[in-house]
MARKOLZA-476685 format. One record per residue (C-alpha): x, y, z negated; residue in three letters. Coordinates in nm, 4 decimals. Layout:
<rs>
+----------+----------+----------+------+
:        X :        Y :        Z : resn :
+----------+----------+----------+------+
:        X :        Y :        Z :  Ala :
...
+----------+----------+----------+------+
</rs>
This chain:
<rs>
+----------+----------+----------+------+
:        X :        Y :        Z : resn :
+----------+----------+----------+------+
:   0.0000 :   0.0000 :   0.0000 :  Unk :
:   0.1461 :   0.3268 :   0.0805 :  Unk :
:   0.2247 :   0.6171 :  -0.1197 :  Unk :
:  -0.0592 :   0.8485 :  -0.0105 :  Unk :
:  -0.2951 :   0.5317 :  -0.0538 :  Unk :
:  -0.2497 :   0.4848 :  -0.4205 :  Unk :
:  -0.2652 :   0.8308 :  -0.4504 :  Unk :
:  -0.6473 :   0.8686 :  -0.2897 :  Unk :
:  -0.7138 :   0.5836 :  -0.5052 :  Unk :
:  -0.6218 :   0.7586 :  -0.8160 :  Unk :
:  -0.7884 :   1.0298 :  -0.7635 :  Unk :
:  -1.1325 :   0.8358 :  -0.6073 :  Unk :
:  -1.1204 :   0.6416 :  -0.9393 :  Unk :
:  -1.0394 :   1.0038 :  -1.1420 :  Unk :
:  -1.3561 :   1.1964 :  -0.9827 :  Unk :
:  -1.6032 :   0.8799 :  -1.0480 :  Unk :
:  -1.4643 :   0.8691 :  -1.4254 :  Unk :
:  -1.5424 :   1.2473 :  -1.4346 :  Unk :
:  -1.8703 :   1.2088 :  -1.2627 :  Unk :
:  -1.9684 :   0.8897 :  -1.4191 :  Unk :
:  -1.9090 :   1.0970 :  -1.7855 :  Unk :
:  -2.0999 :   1.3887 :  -1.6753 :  Unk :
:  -2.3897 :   1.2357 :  -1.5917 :  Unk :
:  -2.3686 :   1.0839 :  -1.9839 :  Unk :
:  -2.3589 :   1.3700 :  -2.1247 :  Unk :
:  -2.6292 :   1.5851 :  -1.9560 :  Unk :
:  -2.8261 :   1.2766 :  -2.0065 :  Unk :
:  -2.7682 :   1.2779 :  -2.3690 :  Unk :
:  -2.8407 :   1.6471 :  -2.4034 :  Unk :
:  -3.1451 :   1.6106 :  -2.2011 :  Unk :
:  -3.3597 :   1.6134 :  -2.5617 :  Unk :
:  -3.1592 :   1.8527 :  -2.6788 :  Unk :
:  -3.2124 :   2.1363 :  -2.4781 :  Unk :
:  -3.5736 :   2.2128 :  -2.5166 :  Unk :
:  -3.5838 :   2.5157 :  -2.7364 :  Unk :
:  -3.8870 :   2.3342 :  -2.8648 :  Unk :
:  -4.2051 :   2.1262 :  -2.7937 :  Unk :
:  -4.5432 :   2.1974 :  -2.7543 :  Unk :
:  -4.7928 :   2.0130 :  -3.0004 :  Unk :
:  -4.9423 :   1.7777 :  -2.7034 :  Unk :
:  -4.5272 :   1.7262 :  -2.6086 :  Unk :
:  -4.4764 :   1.6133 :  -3.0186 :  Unk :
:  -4.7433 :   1.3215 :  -2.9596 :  Unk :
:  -4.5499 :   1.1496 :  -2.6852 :  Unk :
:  -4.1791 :   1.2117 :  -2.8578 :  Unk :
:  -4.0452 :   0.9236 :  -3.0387 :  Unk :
:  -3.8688 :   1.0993 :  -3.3414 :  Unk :
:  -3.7422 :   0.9718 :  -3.6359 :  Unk :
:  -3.8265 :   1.0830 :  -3.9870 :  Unk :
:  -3.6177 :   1.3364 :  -4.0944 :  Unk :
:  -3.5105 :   1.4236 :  -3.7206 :  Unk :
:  -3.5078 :   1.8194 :  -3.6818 :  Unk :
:  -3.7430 :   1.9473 :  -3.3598 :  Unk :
:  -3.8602 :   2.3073 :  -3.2833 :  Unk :
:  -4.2752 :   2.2947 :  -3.2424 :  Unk :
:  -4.4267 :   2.6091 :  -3.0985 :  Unk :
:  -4.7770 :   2.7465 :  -3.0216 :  Unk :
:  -5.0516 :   2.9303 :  -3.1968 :  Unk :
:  -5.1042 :   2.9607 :  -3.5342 :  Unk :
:  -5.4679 :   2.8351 :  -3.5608 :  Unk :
:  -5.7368 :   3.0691 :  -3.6676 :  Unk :
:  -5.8813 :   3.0247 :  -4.0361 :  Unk :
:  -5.6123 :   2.7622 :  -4.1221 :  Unk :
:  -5.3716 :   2.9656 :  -4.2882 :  Unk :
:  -5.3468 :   2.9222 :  -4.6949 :  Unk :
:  -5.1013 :   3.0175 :  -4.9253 :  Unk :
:  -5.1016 :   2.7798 :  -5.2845 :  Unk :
:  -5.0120 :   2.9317 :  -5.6219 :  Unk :
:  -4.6703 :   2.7652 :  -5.5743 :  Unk :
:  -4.5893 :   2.9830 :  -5.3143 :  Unk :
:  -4.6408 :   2.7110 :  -5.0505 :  Unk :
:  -4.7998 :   2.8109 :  -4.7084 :  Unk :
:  -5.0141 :   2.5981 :  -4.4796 :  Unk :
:  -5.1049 :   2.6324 :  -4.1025 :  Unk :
:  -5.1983 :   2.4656 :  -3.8134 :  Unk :
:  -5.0290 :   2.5329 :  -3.4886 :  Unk :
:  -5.2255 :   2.4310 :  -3.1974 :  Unk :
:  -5.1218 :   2.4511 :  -2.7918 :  Unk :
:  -5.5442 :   2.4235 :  -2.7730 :  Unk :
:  -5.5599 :   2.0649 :  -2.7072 :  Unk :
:  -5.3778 :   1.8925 :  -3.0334 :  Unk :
:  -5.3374 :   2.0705 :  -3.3434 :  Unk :
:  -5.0408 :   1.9958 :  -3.6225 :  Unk :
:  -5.0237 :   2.0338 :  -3.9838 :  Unk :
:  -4.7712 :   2.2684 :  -4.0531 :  Unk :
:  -4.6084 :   2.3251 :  -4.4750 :  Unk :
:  -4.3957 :   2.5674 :  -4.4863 :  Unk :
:  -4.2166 :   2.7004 :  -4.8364 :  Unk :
:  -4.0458 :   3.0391 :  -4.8277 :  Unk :
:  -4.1255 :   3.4164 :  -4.7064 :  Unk :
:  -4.3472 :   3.4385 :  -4.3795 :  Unk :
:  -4.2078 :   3.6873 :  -4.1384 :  Unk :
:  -4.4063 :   4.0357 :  -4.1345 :  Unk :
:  -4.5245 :   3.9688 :  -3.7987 :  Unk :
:  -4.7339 :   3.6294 :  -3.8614 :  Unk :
:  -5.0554 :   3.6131 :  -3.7848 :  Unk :
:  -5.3418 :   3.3156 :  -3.7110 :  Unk :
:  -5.3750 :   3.3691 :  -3.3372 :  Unk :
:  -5.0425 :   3.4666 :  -3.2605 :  Unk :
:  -4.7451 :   3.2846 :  -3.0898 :  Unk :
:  -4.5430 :   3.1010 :  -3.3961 :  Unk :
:  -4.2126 :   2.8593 :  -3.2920 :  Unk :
:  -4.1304 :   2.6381 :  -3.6244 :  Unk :
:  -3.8316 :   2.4322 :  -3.7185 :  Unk :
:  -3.8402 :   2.1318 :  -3.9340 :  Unk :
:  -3.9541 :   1.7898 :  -3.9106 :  Unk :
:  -4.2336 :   1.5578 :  -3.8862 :  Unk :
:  -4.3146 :   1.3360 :  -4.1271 :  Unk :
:  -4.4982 :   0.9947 :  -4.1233 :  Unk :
:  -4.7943 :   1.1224 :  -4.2439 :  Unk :
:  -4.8029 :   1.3621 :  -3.9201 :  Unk :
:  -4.7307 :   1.7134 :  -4.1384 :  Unk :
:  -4.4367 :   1.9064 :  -4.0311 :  Unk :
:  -4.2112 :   2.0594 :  -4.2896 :  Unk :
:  -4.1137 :   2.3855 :  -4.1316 :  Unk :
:  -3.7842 :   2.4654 :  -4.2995 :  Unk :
:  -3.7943 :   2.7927 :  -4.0385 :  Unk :
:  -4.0663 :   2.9717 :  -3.9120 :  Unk :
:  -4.0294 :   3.2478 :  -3.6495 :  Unk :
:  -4.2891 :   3.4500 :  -3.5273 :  Unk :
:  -4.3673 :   3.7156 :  -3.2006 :  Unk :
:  -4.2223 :   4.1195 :  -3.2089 :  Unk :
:  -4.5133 :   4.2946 :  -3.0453 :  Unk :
:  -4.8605 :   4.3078 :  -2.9876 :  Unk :
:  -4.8240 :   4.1553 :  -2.6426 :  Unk :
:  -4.5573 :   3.9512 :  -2.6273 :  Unk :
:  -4.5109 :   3.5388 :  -2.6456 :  Unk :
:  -4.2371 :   3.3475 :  -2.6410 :  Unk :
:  -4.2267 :   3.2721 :  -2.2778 :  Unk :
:  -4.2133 :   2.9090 :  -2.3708 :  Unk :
:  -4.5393 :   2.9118 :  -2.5953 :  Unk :
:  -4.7062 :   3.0564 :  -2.2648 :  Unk :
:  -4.5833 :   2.8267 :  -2.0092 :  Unk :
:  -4.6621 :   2.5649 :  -2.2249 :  Unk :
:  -5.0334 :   2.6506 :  -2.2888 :  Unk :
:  -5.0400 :   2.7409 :  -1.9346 :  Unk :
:  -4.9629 :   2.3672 :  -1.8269 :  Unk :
:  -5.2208 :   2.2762 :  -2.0888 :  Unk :
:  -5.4564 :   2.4648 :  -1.8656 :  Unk :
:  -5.6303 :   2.6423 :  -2.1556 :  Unk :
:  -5.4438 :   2.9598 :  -2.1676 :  Unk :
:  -5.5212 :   3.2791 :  -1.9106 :  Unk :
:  -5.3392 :   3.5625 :  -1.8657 :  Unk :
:  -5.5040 :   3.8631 :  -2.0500 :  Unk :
:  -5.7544 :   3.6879 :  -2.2504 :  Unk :
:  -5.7485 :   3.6238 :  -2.6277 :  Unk :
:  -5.5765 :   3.2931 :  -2.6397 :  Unk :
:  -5.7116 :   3.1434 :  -2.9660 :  Unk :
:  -6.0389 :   3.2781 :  -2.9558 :  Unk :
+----------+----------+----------+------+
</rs>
């Protein structure tokens, strides 16, 4: 075999290797990358207890409570499933039922997510892009109607 052979060889066999470990890796991150998932998305996710995930949507008329602990309770909804949502610690100033919420925590076997974050819209019009195109694919969202009505 000659000299300039081997060397194609090498470097055919190099480029698969790096392409071959690519591929892993995006594949591995695929998961990963969503900045979060819808409630309707959370259903068909396999996750394991403890497993911290990003849920986002609207924060579900009339299901907001606050216990003497100091312990909050919502339900964020994408208007076709609806999940429990605990949450301990300081709500930001701009929460409201109705408005675009994106949560981080887990879910637990009883289906209740423990938001250990909670982070909520900056202006009367805006949502999260995400939180739109998701309820949007849902088919239950228009543009410049009330979305939780």
């Amino acid at each position: 075999m000659s000299r300039k052979r081997r060397r194609l060889l090498w470097l055919g066999a190099a480029l698969f290797a790096l392409g071959s470990a690519s591929a892993l890796g995006l594949s591995a991150l695929n998961d990963t990358l969503v900045f979060f998932y819808s409630p309707s998305e959370m259903e068909t996710k396999h996750l394991q207890p403890g497993q911290i995930v990003r849920i986002g949507g609207l924060v579900e008329k009339g299901s907001l409570a606050t216990s003497a602990e100091g312990q909050v309770s919502f339900r964020v909804t994408d208007l076709r499933r609806t999940i429990p949502v605990i949450y301990r610690g300081v709500l930001p100033d701009l929460f409201r039922e109705g408005q675009g919420v994106v949560a981080q925590g887990s879910l637990g076997g009883d289906g209740v997510f423990t938001a250990t974050q909670v982070l909520a819209k900056h202006d009367e019009k805006y949502m999260p892009p995400e939180v739109a195109a998701a309820l949007k694919k849902s088919g239950r969202w228009q543009e410049g109607a009330e979305a939780a009505q």
